[in-house]
C-alpha positions as a Markdown table, in Angstrom:
| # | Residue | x | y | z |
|---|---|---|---|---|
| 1 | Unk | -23.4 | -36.2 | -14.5 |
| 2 | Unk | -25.0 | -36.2 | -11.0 |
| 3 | Unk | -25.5 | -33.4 | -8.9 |
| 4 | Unk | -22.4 | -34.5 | -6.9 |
| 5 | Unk | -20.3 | -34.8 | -9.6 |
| 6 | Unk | -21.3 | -31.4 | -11.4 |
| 7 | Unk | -20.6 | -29.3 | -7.7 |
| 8 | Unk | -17.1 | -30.6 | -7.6 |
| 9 | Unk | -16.8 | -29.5 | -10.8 |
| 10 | Unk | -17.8 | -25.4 | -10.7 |
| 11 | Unk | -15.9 | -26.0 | -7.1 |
| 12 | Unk | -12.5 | -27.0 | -8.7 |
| 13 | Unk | -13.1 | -24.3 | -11.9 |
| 14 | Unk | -13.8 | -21.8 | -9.6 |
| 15 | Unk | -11.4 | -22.2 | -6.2 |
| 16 | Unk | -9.5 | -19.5 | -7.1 |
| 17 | Unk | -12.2 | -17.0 | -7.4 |
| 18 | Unk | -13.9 | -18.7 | -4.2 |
| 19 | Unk | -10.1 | -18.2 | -2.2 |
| 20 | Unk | -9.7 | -14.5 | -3.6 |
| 21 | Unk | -12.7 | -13.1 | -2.3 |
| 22 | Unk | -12.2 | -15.2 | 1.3 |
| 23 | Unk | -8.5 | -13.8 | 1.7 |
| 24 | Unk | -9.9 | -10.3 | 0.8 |
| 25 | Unk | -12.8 | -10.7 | 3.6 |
| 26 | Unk | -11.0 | -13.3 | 6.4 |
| 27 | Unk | -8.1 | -12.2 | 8.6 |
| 28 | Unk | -5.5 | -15.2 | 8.1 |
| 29 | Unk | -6.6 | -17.5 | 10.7 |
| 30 | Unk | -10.1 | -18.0 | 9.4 |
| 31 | Unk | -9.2 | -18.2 | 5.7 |
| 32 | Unk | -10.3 | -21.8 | 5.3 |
| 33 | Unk | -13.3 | -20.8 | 7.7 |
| 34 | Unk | -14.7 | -19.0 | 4.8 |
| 35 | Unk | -13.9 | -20.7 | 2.4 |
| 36 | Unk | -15.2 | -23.6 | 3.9 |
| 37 | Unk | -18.6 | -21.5 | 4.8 |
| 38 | Unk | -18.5 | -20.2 | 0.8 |
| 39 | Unk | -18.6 | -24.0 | -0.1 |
| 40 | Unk | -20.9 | -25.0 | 2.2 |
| 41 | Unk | -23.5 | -22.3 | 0.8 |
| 42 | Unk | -22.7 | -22.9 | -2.6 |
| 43 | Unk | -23.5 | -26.9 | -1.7 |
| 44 | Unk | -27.0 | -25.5 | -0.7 |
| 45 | Unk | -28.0 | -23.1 | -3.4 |
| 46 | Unk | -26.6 | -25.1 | -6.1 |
| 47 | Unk | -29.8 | -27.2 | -6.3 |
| 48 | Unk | -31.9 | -23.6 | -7.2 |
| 49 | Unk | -29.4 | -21.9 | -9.6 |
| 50 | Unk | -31.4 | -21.0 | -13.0 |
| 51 | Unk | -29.1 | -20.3 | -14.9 |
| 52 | Unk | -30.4 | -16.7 | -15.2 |
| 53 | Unk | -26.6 | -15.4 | -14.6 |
| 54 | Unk | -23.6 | -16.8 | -15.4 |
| 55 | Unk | -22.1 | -19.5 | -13.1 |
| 56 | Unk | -18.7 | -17.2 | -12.0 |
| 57 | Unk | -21.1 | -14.4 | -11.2 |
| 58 | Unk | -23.1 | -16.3 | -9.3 |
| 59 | Unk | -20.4 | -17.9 | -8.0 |
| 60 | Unk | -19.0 | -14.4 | -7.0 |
| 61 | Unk | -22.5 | -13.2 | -5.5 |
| 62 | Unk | -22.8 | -15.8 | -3.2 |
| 63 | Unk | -18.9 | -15.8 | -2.0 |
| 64 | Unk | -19.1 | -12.2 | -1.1 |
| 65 | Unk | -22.6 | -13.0 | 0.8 |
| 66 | Unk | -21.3 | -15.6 | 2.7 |
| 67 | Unk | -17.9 | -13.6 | 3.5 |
| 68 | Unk | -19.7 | -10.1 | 4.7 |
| 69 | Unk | -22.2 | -12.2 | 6.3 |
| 70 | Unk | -19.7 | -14.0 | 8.2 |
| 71 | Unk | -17.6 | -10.8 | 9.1 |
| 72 | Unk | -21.0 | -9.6 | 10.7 |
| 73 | Unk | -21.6 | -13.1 | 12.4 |
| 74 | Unk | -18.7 | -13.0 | 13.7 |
| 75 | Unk | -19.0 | -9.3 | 15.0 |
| 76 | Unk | -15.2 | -8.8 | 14.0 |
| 77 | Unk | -14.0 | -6.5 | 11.9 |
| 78 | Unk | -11.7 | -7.6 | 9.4 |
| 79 | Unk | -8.3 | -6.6 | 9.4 |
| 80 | Unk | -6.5 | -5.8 | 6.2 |
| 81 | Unk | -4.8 | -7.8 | 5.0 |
| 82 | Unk | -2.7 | -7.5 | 1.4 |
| 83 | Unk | -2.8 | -9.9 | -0.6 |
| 84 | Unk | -0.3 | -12.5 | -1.2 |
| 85 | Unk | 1.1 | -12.7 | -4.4 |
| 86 | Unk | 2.9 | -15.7 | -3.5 |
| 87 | Unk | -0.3 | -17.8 | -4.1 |
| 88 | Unk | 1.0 | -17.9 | -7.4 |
| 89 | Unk | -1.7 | -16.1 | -9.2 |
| 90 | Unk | 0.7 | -14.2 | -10.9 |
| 91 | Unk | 4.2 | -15.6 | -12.5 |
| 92 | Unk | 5.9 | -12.5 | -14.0 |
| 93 | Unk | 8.8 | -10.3 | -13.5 |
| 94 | Unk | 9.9 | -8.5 | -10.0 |
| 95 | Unk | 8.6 | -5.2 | -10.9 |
| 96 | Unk | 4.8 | -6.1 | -12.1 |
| 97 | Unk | 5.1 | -7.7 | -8.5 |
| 98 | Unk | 5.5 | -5.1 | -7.0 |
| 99 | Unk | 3.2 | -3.3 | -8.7 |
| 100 | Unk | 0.4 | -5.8 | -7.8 |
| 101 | Unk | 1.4 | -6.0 | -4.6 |
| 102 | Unk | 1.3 | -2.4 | -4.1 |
| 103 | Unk | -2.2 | -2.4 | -6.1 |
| 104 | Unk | -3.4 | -4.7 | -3.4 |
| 105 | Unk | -2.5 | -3.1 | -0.3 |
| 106 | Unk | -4.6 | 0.6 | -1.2 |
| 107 | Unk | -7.8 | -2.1 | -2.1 |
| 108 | Unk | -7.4 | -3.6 | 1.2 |
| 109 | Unk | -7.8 | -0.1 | 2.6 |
| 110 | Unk | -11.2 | 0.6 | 0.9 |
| 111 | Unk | -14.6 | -0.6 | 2.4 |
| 112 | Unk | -16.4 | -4.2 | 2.2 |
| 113 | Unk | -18.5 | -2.3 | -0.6 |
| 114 | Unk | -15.6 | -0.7 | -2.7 |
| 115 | Unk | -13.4 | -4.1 | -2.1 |
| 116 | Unk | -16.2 | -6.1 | -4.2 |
| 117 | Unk | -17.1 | -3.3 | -7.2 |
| 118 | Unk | -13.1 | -3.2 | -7.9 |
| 119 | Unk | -12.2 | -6.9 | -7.7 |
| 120 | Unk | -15.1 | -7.4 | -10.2 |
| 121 | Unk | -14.0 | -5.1 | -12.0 |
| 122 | Unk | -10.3 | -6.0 | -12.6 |
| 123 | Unk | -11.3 | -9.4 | -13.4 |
| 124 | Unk | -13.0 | -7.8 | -16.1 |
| 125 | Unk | -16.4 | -8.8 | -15.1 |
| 126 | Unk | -18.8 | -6.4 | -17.0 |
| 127 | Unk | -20.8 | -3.9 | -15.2 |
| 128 | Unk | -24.1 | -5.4 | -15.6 |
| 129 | Unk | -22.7 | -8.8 | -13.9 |
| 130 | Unk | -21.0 | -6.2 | -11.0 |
| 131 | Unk | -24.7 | -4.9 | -10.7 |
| 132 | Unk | -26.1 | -8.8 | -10.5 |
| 133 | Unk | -23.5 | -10.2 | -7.7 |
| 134 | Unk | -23.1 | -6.3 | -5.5 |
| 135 | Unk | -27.2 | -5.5 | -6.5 |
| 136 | Unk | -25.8 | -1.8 | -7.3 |
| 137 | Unk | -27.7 | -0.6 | -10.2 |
| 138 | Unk | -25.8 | -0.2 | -13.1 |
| 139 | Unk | -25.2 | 3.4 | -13.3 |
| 140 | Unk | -24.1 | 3.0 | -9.5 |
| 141 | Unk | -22.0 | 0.9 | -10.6 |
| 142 | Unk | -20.5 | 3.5 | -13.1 |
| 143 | Unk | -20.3 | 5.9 | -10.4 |
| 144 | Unk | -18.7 | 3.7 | -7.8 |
| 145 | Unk | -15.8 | 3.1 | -9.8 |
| 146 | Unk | -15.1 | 6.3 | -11.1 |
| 147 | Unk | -14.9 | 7.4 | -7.2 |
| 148 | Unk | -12.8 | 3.9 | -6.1 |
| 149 | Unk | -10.2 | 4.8 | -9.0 |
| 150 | Unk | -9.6 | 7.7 | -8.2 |
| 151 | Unk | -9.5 | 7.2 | -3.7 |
| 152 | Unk | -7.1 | 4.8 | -5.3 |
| 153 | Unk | -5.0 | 7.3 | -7.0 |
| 154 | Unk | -5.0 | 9.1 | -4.2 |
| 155 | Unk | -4.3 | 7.0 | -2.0 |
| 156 | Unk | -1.4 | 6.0 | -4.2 |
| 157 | Unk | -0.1 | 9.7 | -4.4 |
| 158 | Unk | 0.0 | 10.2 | -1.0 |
């Protein structure tokens, strides 16, 4: 398989994880903006990856690069905006929905910083591959999420 071939590849595996992190960082308009900006980076540093990570956290390092890079670029500051569950990431009954939804909206309150380290970390990404894509140590790591858990509880209480 060519180089080509292999890009759109990881690109069609990973969309979904390339969209998630662009919807968390782009106000609506400029969605495919980033997305198209995360691709376009990917395209350029795919040549260099090692292998020393794994591809999705890769993946994940240089999406939220490009995205807060792109936030600064554009000297905006992103609005917040929940996520839609309506992408059909999630197929199940009215209540867990809601749940999510809710769930969504208090992480689109936290900071660029805080954002990343819980997204990783409900997609079950361990903490030494939230370390690798945030460069957090991993005991800061430990200690991030203990403090986003509980802004988000909270925030959820209140």
């Amino acid at each position: 398989m060519n180089l080509k071939e292999e890009y759109t590849q990881m690109v069609m595996e990973y969309k979904d994880v390339i969209f998630k992190v662009c919807y968390i960082y782009a106000e609506k308009e400029y969605i495919d903006d980033y997305y198209q900006e995360v691709l376009i980076q990917l395209w350029r540093s795919f040549p260099h990856f090692r292998g020393d990570a794994k591809l999705s956290s890769w993946i994940y390092k240089i999406s939220l690069n490009t995205c807060i890079s792109f936030v600064r670029k554009k000297k905006r500051k992103p609005i917040s905006v929940p996520l839609n569950l309506e992408v059909n990431i999630y197929d199940e009954n009215f209540e867990k929905k809601q749940q999510l939804e809710e769930l969504y909206n208090l992480i689109n309150k936290l900071n660029k910083l805080e954002k990343s380290v819980i997204l990783l970390w409900l997609e079950e990404r361990s903490y030494d591959e939230i370390a690798f894509i945030t460069g957090l140590s991993r005991a800061n790591v430990a200690t991030k999420l203990h403090r986003i858990k509980e802004k988000l509880k909270d925030m959820s209480n209140q």
